[in-house]
C-alpha positions as CSV (number, residue, x, y, z in Angstrom):
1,X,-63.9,34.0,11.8
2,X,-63.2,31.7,8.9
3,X,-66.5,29.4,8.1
4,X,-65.8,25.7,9.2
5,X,-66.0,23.5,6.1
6,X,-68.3,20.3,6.1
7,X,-67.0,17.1,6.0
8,X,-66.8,14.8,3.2
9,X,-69.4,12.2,3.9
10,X,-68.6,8.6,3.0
11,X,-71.1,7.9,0.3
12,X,-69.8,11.4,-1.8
13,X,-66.1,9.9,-0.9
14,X,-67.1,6.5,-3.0
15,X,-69.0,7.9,-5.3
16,X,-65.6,10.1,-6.2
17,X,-63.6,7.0,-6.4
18,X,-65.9,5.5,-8.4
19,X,-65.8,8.2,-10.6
20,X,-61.7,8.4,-10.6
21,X,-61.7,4.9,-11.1
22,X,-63.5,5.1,-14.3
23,X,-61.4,7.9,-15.9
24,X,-58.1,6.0,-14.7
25,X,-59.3,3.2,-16.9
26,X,-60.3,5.0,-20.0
27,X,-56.5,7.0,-19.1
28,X,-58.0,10.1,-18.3
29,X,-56.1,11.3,-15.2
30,X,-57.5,13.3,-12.6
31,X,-61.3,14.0,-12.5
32,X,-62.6,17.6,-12.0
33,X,-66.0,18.4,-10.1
34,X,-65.3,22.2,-10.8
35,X,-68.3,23.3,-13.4
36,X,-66.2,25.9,-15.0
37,X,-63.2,23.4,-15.7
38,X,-65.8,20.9,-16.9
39,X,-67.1,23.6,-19.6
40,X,-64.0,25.0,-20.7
41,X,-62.8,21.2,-21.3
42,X,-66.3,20.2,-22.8
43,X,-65.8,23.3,-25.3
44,X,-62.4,22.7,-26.2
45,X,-63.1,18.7,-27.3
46,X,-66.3,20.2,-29.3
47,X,-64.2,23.0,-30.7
48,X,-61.2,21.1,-31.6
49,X,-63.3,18.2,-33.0
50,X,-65.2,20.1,-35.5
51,X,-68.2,17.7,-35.5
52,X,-71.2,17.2,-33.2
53,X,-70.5,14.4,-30.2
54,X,-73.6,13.2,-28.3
55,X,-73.1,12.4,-24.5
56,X,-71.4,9.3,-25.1
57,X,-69.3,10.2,-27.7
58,X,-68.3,13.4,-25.5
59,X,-67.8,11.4,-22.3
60,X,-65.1,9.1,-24.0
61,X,-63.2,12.1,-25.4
62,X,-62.7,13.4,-22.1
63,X,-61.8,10.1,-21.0
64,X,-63.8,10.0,-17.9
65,X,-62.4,13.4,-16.4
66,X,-65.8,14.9,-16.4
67,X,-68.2,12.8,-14.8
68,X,-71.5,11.8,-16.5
69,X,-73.4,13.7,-14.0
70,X,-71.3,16.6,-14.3
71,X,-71.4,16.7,-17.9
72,X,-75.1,16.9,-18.7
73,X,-75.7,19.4,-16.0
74,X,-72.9,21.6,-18.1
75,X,-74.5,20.6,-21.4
76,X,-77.7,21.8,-20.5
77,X,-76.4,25.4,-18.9
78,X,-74.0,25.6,-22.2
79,X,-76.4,25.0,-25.2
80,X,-77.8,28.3,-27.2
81,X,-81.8,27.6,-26.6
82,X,-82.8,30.4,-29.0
83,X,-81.4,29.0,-32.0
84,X,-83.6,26.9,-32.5
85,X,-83.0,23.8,-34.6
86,X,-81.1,24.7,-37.4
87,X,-81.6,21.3,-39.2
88,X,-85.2,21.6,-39.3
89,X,-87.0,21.7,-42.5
90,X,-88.7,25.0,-43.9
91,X,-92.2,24.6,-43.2
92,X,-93.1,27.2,-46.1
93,X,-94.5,26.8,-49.4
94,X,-95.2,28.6,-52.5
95,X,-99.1,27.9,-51.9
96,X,-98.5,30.3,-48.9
97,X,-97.0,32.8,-49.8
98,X,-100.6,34.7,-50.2
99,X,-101.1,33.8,-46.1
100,X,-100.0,36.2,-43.7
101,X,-97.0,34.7,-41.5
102,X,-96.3,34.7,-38.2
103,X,-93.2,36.5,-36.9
104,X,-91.1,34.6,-34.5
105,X,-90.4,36.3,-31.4
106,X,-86.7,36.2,-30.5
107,X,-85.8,36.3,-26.9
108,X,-83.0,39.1,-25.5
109,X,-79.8,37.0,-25.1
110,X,-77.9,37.7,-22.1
111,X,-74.4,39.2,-22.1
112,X,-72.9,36.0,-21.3
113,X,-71.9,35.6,-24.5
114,X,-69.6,32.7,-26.1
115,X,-66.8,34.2,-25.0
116,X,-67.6,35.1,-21.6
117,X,-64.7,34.0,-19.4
118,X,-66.4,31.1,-16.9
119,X,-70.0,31.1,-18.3
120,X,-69.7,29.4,-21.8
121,X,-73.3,30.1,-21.7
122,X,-74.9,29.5,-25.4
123,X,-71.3,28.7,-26.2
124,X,-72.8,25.1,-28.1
125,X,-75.9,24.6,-30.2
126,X,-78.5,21.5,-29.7
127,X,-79.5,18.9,-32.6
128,X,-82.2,17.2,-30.8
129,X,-82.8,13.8,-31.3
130,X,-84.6,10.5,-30.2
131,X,-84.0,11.2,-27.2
132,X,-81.3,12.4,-24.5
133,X,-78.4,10.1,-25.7
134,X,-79.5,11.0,-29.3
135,X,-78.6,15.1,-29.0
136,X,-76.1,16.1,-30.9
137,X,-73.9,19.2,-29.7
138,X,-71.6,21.3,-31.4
139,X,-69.8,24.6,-31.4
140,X,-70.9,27.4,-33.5
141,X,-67.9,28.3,-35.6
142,X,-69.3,31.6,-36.9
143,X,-69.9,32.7,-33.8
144,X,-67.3,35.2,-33.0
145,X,-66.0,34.8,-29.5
146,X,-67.0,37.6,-26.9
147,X,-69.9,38.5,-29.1
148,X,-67.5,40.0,-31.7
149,X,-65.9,42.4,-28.7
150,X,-62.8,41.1,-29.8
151,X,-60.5,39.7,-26.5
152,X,-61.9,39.4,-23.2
153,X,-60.7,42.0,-20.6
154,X,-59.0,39.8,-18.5
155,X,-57.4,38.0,-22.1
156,X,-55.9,41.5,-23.1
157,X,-54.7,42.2,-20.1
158,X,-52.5,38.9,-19.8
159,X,-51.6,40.0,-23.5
160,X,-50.4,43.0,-22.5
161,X,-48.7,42.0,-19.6
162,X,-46.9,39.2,-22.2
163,X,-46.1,41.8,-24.1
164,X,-44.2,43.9,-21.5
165,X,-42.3,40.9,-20.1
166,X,-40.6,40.0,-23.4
167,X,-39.9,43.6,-24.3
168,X,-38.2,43.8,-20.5
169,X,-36.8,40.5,-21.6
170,X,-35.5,41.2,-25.4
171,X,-33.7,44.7,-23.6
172,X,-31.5,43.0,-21.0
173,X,-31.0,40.1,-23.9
174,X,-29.6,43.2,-26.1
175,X,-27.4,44.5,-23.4
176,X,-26.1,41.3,-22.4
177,X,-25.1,40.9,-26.0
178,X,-23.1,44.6,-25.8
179,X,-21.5,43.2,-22.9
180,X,-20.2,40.0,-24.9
181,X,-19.2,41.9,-27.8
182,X,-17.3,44.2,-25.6
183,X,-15.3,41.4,-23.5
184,X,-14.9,40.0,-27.2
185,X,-13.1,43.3,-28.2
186,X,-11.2,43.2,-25.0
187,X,-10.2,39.7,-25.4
188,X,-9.3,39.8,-29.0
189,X,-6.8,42.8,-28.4
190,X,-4.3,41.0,-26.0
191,X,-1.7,38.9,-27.4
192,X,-2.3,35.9,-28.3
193,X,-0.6,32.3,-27.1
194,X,1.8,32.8,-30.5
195,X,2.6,36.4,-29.7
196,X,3.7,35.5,-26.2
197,X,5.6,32.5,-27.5
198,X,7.8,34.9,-29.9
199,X,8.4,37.4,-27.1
200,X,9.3,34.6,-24.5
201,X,11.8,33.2,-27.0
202,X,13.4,37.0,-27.8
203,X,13.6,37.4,-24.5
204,X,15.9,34.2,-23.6
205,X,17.9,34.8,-26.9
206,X,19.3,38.5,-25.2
207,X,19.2,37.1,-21.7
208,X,21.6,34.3,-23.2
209,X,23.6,37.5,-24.7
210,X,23.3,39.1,-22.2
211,X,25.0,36.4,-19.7
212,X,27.9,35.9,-22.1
């Protein structure tokens, strides 16, 4: 048996509205409360802008369509938190360089790399600042999508299937075009309206004998 959905209780209902509301006035269209639609569209304004945005910033380049709410729970599942800051200063000095240093201990990443279809996970990096509003996030453009694996598998496969359709498609476009240029051939072999016009007229000149 199928599993009975839940309602939609009143107070989620106008909380929606308010939120649709809000993106119809900054002319964002239709609001999504689908977490992997939110991060793909969250990535695609950071990657396409080429600069860091902080919430606010972000917020009114989607124009609303991912609600506040929505978008710093995605923020916080798509920053890289092993990076560390990469605007921090370097600490060291020359007087050090006779002290032993410490070696960082770098966590494992996970396979959800970048380019991980639906995850997005460590897909931006994290300038903090001041405070929450203050973070600045941004896409890593040397970070090779997939980890470097080159395309996803379910990328390729749409690829390849593209690939097949408009090679089906280019060989019935080639024989349609045979087809042409034989009806062409055809065509261009019967007599023409100047042809038929000579004949017509030979023709009454020996019927016209031919009745005298």
């Amino acid at each position: 048996s199928k599993p009975v959905s839940k309602p939609v209780s009143k107070k989620s209902l106008e909380v929606y509205k308010k939120w649709q509301a809000e993106a119809d006035k900054m002319g964002g269209g239709k609001i999504t409360v689908d977490k992997s639609d939110a991060k793909k569209a969250i990535f695609d304004v950071l990657h396409d802008s080429f600069k860091p945005m902080n919430v606010n910033g972000l917020y009114q380049s989607l124009k609303g369509v991912v609600p506040r709410a929505l978008l710093n729970s995605c923020l916080e599942e798509m920053i890289d938190k092993d990076t560390g800051n990469p605007f921090a200063a370097d600490d060291s000095s020359d007087d050090d360089d006779d002290k032993p240093k410490k070696k960082k201990k770098s966590k494992a990443k996970s396979d959800d790399g970048a380019g991980a279809p639906g995850s997005f996970a460590c897909s931006l990096r994290l300038k903090t600042g001041r405070n929450v509003n203050n973070n600045l996030y941004y896409v890593d453009h040397k970070k090779l999508a997939n980890n470097g694996n080159g395309l996803p598998p379910h990328e390729r496969n749409e690829l390849h299937a593209e690939k097949e359709r408009s090679r089906a498609e280019h060989g019935a476009l080639l024989q349609q075009c045979k087809q042409t240029g034989a009806e062409a051939a055809r065509l261009d072999g019967e007599p023409r309206n100047e042809e038929l016009e000579v004949e017509l007229s030979s023709f009454e000149s020996t019927l016209a004998e031919t009745s005298e």
